[in-house]
C-alpha positions as CSV (number, residue, x, y, z in Angstrom):
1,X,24.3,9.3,-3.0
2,X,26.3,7.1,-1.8
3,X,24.6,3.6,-0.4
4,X,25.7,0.9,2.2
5,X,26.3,-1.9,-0.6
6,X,25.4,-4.8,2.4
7,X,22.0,-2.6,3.4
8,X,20.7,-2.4,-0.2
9,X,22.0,-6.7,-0.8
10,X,19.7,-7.7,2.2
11,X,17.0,-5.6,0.9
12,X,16.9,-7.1,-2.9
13,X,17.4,-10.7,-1.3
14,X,14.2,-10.3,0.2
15,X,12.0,-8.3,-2.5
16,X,13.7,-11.3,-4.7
17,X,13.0,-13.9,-2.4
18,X,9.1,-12.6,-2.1
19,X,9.2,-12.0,-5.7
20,X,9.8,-15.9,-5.7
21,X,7.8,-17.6,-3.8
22,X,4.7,-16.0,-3.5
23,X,4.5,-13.5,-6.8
24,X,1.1,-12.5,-7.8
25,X,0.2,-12.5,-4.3
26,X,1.8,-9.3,-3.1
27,X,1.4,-6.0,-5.2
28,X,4.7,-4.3,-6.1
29,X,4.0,-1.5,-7.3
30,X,6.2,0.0,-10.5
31,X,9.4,2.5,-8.9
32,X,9.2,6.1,-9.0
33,X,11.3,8.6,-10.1
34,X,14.1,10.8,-8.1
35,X,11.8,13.8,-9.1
36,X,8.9,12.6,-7.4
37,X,11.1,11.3,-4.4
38,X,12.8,15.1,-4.2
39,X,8.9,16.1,-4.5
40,X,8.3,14.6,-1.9
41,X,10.8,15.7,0.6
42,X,10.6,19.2,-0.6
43,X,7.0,18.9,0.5
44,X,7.7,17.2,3.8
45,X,10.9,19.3,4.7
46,X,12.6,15.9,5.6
47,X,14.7,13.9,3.4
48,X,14.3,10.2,3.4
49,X,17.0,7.6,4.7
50,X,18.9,6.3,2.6
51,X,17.1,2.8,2.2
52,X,14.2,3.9,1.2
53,X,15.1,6.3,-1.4
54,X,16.6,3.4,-2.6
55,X,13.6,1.1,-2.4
56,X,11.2,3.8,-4.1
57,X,13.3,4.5,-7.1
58,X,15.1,1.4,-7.7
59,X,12.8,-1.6,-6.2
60,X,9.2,-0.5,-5.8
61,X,7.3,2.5,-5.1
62,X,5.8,0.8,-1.8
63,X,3.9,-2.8,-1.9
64,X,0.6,-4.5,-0.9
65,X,0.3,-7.6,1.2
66,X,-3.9,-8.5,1.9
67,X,-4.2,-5.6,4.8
68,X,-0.3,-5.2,4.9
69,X,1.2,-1.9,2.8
70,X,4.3,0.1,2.6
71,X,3.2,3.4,1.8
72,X,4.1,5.0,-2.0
73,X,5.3,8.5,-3.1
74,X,2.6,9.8,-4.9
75,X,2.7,9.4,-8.8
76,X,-0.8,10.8,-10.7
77,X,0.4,7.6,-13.2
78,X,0.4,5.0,-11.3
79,X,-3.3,4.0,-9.8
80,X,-2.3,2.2,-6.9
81,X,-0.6,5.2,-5.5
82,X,-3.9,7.3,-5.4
83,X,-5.2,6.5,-2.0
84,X,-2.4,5.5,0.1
85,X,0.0,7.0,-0.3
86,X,2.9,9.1,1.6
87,X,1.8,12.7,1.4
88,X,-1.7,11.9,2.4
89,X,-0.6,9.5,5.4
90,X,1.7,11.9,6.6
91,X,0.2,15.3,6.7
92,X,-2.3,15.6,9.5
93,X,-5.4,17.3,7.6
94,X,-5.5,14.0,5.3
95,X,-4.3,11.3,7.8
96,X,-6.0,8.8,8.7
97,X,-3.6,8.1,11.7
98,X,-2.7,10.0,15.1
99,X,-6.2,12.3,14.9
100,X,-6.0,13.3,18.0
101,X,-2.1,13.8,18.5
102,X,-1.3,15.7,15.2
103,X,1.9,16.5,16.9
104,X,3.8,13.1,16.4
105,X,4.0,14.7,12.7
106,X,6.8,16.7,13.6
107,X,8.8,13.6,14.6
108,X,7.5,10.6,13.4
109,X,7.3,9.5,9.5
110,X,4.4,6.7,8.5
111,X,5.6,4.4,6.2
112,X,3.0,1.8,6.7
113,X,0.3,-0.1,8.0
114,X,-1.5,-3.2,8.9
115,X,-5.0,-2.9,9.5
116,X,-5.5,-0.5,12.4
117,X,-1.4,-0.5,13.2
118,X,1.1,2.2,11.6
119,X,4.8,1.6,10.9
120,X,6.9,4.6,11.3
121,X,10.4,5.6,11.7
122,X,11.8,8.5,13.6
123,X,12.6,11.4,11.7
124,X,16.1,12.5,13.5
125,X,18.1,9.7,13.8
126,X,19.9,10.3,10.1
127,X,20.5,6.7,10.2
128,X,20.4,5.4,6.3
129,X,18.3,2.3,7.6
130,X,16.4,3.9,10.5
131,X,14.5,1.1,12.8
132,X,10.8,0.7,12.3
133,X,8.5,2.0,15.4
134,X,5.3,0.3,15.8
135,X,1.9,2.0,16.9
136,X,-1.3,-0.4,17.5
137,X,-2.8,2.8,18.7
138,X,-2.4,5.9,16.9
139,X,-6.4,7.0,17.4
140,X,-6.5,6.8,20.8
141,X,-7.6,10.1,23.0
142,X,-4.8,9.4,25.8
143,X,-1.3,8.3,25.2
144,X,0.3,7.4,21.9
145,X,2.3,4.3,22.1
146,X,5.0,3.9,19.5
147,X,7.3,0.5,20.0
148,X,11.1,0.7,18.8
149,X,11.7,-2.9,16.9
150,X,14.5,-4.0,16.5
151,X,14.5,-4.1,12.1
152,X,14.3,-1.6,9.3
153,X,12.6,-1.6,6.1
154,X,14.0,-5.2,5.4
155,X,12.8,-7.2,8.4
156,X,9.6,-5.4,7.9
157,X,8.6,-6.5,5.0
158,X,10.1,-9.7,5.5
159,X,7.6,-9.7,8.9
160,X,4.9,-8.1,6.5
161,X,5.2,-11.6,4.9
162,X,6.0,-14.2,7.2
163,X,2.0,-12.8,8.9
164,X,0.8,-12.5,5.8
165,X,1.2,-16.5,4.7
């Protein structure tokens, strides 16, 4: 695979940055391996962008901030990844999010959460760095409101942060 060099530079300046300044306050957890990544996307019938098969073998196999996570792959060896976790967030039976609109599966992937908010990127853009919808109500019995921003997994985190401290 081959990987926008500037994409994956702004990521690692802000894990590092993070790393940094604040430590033992935010939970990265160990990265995975491709197979569990391929696992994953076998499972899911979707392959991830670019930037986050990036971050989840090479950087961190998703992070905790208080409230504030990036969802893992699954690994039955790493603890963290037990709960929350990819496959459970995103298939409908296990979910926690969109109860009542199952349907936003087929085009939506969560990658994260903050309290009672999801993160999620759209499934068919093919972008390698896909901008980050937000949902601050994904339970709700009438309309499902997911808001474009205008970041990817780097200003995400980087916001995951800045509310955070």
């Amino acid at each position: 695979m081959v990987i926008n060099s500037n994409m994956v530079e702004n990521l690692v300046n802000i894990l590092e940055e993070i790393e940094e300044e604040y430590g033992g306050d935010i939970t990265f957890i160990p990265p995975t391996s491709k197979k569990l990544v391929s696992q994953f996307e076998e499972e899911f019938d979707y392959q991830l962008p670019e930037i986050f098969n990036y971050f989840y073998i090479h950087e961190s196999n998703g992070l905790h901030i208080s409230n504030k996570v990036i969802y893992s792959v699954f690994d039955r060896n790493q603890k963290k990844t037990l709960s929350e976790n990819l496959q459970r967030a995103n298939n409908p039976k296990t979910s926690y999010w969109f109860r009542n609109k199952p349907q936003i599966f087929k085009d939506y992937l969560i990658v994260g959460a903050d309290g009672q908010i999801c993160f999620t990127i759209f499934k068919h853009q093919g972008l390698s760095n896909p901008s980050i919808y937000i949902c601050e109500n994904p339970n709700t019995k009438g309309e499902v409101v997911l808001e474009k921003l205008d970041m990817g997994l780097d200003g995400l985190i980087q916001i995951m942060v800045e509310n955070a401290f």
